[in-house]
N, C-alpha and C positions, 0 to 999 in steps of 0.2 A: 506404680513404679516405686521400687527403693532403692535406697545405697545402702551397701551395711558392709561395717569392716569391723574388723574385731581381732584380740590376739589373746593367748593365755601363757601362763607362763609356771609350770611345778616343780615348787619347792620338794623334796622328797629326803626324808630321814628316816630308815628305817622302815616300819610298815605304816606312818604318817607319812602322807601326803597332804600337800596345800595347794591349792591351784589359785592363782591373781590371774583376775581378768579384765583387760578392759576394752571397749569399744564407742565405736561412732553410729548414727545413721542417720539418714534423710530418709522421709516419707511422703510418699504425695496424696495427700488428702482425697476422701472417695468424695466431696460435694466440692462443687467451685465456691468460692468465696458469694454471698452475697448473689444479686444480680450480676455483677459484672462478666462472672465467666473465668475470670484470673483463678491459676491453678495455684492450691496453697500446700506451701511445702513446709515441713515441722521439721526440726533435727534435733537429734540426743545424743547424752553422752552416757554412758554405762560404764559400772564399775563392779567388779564380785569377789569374794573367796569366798570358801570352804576349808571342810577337814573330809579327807578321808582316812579314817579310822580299820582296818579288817574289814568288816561285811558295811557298817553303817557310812556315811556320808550324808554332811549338811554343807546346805549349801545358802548363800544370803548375797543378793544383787541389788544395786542401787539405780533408779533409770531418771533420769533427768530431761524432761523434753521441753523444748518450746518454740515458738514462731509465732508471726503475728500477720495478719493482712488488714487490707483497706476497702471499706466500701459505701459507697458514694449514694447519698440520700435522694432520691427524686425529688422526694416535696421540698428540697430546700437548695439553695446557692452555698451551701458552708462545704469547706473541706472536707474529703473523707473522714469517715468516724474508722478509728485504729481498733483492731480488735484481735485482744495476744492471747495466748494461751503459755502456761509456764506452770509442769505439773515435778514433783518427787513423788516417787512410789518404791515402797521397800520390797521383795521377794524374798524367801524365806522355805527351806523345803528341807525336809529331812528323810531318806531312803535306808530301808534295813534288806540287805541281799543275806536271805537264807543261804543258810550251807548247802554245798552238793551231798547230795544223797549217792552213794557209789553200791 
């Protein structure tokens, strides 16, 4: 299962283009947490531009995800142990569209 929402929004001057984007999601983890079975859900936040230029286009996204679960030790009486996850990853991609050939 996911959620994912997202919008973009372009700036346009001439044959520059800029695109802002930003977005949400939740995801539902493919292993349950631990033994317990509790399903673990991450959520992110994303952030992007670019340029587009005539044929070439770069583009650079920011992904920010994190969530944490809890899970519960057999060989002991103590409170669940927390265990979070909290990642940044940059994306980065540059594309060059050849001219048509007529």
């Amino acid at each position: 299962e996911q959620i994912r929402a997202s919008a973009e929004w372009v700036l346009i001057t001439g044959r520059v283009k800029i695109p802002l984007r930003a977005g949400y999601f939740n995801d539902r983890q493919i292993a349950p947490a631990g033994g317990s079975g509790e399903t673990v859900r991450f959520n992110g936040i994303t952030a992007g531009t670019g340029l587009i230029l005539g044929g070439m286009q770069i583009d650079v996204a920011w992904v920010y995800e994190f969530g944490e679960y809890f899970v519960a030790l057999e060989t002991s009486q103590q409170e669940p142990v927390r265990f979070g996850l909290t990642t940044n990853r940059v994306y980065a991609s540059v594309i060059y569209r050849l001219p048509r050939r007529r």
